[in-house]
NUKOL-447267 format. One line per 8 residues: number of its first residue (from 1); their letters; for each residue x, y, z of N, C-alpha, C, O. Coordinates in steps of 0.001 Angstrom, whole numbers, padded with zeros to 6 digits. Each point is the difference from the previous one (the first is absolute). Last residue first. Layout:
residues N
NUM = A = X:Y:Z:X:Y:Z:X:Y:Z:X:Y:Z  ... .
end
This chain:
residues 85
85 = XXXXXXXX = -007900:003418:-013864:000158:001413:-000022:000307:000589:-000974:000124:001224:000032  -000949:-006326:000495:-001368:000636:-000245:000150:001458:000764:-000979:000419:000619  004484:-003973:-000707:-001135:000497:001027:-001265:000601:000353:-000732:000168:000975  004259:-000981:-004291:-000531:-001276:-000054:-001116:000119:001069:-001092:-000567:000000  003818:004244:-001542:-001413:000039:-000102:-000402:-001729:-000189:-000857:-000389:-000792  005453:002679:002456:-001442:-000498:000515:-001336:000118:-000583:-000996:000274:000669  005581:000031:-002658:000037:-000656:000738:-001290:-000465:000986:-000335:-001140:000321  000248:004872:-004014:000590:-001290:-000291:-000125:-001210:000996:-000829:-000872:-000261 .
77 = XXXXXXXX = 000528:005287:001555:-001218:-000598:-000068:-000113:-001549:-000578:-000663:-000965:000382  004540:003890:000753:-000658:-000863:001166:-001258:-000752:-000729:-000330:-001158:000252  002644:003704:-003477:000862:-001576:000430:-000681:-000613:001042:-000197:-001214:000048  -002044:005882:-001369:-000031:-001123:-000729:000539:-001643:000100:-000607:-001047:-000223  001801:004765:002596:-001501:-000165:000294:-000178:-001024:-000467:-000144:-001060:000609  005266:001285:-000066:-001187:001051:-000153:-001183:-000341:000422:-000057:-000598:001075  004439:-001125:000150:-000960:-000600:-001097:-000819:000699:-000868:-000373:-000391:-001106  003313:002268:005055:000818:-000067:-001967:-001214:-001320:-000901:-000005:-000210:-001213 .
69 = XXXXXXXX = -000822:000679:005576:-000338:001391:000138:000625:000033:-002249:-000390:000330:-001120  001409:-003987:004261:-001581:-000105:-000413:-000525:001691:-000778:-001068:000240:-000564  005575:-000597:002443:-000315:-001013:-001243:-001435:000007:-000364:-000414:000218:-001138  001681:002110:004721:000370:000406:-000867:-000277:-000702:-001399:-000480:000443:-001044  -000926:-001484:005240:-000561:000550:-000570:000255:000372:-001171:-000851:000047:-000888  002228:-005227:001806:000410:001377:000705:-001285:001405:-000560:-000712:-000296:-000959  001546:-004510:-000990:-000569:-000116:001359:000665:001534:000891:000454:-000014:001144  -001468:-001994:-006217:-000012:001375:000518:-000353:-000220:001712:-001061:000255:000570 .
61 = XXXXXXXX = 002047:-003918:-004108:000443:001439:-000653:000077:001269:000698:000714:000966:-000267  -002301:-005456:002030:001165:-000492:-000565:000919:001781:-000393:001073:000464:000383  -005943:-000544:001201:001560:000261:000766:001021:-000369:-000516:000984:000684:000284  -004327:-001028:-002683:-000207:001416:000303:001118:-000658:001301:001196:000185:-000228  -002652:-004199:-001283:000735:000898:-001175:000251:001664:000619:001152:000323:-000292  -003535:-002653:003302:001423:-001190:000013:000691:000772:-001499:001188:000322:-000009  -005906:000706:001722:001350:001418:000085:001392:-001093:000184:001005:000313:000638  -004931:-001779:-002385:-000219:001274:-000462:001397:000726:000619:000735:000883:-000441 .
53 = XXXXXXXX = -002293:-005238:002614:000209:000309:-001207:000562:000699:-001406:000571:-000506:-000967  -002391:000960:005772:001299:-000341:-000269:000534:-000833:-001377:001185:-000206:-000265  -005907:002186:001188:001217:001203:000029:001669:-000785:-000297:000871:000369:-000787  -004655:-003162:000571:-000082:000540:-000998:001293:001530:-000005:000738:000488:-000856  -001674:-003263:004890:000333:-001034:-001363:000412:000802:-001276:001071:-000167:-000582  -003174:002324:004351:001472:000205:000392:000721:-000990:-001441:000972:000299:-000693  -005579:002051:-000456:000206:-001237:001047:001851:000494:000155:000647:000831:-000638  -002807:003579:-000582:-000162:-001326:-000467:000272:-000839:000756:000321:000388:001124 .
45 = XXXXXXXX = -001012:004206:000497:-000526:000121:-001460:000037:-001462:-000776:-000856:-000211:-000859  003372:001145:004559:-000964:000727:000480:-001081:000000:-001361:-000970:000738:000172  005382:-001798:-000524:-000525:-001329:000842:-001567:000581:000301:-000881:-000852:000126  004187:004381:-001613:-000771:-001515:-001176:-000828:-000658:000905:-001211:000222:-000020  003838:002022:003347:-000714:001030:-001042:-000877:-001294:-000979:-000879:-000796:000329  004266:-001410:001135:-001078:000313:001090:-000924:000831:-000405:-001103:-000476:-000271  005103:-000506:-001585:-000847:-000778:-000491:-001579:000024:000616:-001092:-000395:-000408  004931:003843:000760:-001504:-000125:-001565:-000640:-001105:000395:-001222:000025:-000142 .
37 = XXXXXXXX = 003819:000442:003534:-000971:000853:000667:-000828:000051:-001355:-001223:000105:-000085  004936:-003202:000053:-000934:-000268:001298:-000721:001079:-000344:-001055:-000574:-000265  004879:001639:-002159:-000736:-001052:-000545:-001456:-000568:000581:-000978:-000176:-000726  004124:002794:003006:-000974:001058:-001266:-000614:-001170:-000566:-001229:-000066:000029  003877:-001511:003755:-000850:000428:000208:-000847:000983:-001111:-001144:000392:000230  003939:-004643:-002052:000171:001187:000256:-001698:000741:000970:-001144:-000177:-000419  001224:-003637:-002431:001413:-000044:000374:000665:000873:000590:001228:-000093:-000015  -006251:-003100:-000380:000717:001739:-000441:001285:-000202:000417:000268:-000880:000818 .
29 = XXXXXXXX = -005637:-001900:-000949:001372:-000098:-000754:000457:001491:-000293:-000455:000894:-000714  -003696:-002765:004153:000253:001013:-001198:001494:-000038:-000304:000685:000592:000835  -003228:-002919:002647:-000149:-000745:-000857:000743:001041:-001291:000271:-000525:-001079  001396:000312:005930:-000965:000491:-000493:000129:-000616:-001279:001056:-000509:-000374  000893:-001042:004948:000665:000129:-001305:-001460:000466:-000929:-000820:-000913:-000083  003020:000145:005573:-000673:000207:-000795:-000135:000931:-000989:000228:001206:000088  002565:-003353:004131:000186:000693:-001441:-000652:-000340:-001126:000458:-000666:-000929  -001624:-001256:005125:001401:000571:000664:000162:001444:-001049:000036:001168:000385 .
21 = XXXXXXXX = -004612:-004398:000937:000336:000185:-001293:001722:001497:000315:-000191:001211:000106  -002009:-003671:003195:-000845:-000457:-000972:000795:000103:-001629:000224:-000764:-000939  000777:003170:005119:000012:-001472:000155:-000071:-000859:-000704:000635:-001046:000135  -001927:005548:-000512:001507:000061:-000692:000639:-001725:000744:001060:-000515:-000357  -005864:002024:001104:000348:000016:-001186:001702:-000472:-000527:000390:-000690:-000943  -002301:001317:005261:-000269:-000950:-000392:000398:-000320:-001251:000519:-001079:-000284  000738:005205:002352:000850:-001186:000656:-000543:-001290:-000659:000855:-000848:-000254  -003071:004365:-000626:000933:000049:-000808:000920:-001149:000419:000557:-000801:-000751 .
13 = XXXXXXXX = -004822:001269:003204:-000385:-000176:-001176:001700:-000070:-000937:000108:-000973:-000746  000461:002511:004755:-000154:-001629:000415:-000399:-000721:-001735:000539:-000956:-000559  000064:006139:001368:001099:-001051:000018:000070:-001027:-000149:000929:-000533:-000606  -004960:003085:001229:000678:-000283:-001654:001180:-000252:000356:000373:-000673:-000961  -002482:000634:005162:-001158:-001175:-000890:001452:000523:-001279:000947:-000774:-000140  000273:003703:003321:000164:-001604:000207:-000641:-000895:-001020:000627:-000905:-000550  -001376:005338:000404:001453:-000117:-000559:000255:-001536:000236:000523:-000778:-000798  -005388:001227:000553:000580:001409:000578:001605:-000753:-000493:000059:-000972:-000752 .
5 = XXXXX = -004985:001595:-001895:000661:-000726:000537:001169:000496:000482:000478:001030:-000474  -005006:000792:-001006:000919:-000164:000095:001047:-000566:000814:000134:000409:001153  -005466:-001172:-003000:000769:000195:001195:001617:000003:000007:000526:-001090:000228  -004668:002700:-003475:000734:-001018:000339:000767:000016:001360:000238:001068:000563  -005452:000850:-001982:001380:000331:-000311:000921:-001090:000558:-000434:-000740:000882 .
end
């Protein structure tokens, strides 16, 4: 079993990180935290390449629930079945 690490060691680990890198930038294209959590969802099922792709049109039209919600089934599918959904 692993050896959990204690509050000191993952500070130092985060302290290293945010040295390194201040404001780090994920590979998944979104304009909005709703936007962040489909692309993520998706992302789970295709390359991030292929998701951001797929959702540069699908947000243009529907970066809110509501909106995504007025596509219907059909409009989402429109938009992502480059993804193979």
């Amino acid at each position: 079993m692993a050896k959990q690490l204690s509050y000191a060691q993952m500070k130092e680990i985060f302290t290293r990180f945010h040295a390194l890198e201040a404001e780090p930038k994920g590979e998944l294209e979104h304009v909005n935290a709703f936007t962040l959590l489909v692309a993520v969802a998706l992302s789970a099922q295709a390359t991030d390449a292929g998701v951001n792709k797929a959702t540069r049109k699908l947000f243009a039209v529907a970066d809110t629930p509501d909106r995504m919600l007025a596509l219907g089934e059909e409009g989402l599918i429109e938009h992502i079945k480059t993804i193979g959904l």
